[in-house]
C-alpha positions in Angstrom: 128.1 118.8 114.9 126.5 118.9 111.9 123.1 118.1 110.8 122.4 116.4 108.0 119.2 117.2 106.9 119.0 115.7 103.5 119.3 112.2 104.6 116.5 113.1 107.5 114.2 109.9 107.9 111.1 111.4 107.1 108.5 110.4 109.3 104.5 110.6 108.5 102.1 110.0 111.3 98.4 110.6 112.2 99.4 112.6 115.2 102.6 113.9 117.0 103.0 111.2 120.2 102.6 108.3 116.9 105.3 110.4 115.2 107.7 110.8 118.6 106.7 106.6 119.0 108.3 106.2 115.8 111.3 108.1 116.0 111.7 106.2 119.1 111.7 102.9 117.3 113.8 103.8 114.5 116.7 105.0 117.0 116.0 101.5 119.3 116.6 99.7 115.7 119.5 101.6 114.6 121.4 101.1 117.4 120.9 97.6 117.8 121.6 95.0 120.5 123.5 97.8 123.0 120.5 100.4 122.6 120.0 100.3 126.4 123.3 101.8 127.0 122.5 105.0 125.0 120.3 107.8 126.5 119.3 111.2 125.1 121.5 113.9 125.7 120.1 116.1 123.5 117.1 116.9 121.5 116.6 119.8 119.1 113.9 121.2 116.7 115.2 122.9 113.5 112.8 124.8 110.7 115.3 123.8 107.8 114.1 124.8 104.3 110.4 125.5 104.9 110.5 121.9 107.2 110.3 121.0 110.3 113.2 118.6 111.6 113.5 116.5 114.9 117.5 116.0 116.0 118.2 113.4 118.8 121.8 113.4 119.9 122.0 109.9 122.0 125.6 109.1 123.7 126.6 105.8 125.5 129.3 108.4 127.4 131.7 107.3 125.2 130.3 108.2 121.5 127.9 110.6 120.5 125.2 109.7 117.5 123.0 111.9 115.7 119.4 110.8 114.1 117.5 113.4 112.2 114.0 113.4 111.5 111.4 114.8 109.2 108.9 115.4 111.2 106.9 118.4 109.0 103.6 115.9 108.6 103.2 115.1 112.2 104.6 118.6 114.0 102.0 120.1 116.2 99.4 117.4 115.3 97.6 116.6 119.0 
């Protein structure tokens, strides 16, 4: 899998559960109409390049899809 880091969606948020809200969101709207037959299978955090990145890995056990976030402004903000 890779990880495409300079298409991230960068994310800017007052704290990090707005910023984990958002992500959310964005992956609900992306995958549309069927987004209650994904889950998470997967969720890493990569330092890329001085950044901080958020990768979700959601499947609907048949195809895997990968969303990659900026989340350097938000990170470890309570």
């Amino acid at each position: 899998m890779a990880i495409d880091f300079e298409n991230a969606e960068v994310i800017e948020a007052r704290d990090t559960p707005t910023g984990v809200a958002r992500e959310y969101e964005i992956v609900r709207q992306r995958l549309g109409a069927d987004s209650e037959k994904w889950h998470l299978l997967r969720q890493e955090l990569h330092p890329h390049n001085g950044r901080t990145y958020d990768v979700l890995i959601m499947t609907n056990d048949k195809e895997e899809r990968v969303f990659c976030f900026d989340i350097t402004h938000f990170f470890g903000q309570h």
